[in-house]
Phi, psi and omega in degrees: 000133159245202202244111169248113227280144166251150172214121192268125176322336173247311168278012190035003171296120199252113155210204229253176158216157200231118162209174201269161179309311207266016171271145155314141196294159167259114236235359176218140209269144183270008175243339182209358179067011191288216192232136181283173166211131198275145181282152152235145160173202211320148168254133203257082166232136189278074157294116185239160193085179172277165165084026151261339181262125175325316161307327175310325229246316156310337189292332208282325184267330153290326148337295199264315156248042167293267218214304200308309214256341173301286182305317169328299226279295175311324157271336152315317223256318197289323186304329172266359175284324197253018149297324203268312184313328192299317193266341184272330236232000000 
């Protein structure tokens, strides 16, 4: 569930209330009856690991199949077409 910060329009006491999404806001301070008001700010979520980052996700593919592994591949396949005739004959 989550937790939403209140601040009250006349005594300013501000605290925290923990509730459910479908509960209704809470509109009166438990200290002066004055009229709450809900606070917004940061939201404390972290993304970790890869493939959160715009970067993440290009180094691993121009890295890894980039320029480096195509001629390798390509040159492996001609050494062995012309290896076997060679070695046959």
């Amino acid at each position: 569930m989550p937790t939403y910060a209140y601040a009250c329009t006349q005594c300013g006491h501000r605290f925290d209330a923990v509730q459910s999404f479908s509960d209704a806001a809470l509109t009166e301070c438990p200290v002066c009856g004055g009229t709450l008001r809900k606070q917004y700010g940061s939201v404390g979520v972290t993304f970790n690991g890869s493939g959160f980052y715009r970067t993440d996700s290009r180094a691993g593919n121009s890295g890894a199949g980039g320029g480096a592994s195509a001629p390798a591949l390509t040159s492996s396949k001609s050494e062995a077409k012309s290896s076997p005739p060679s070695a046959g004959s």
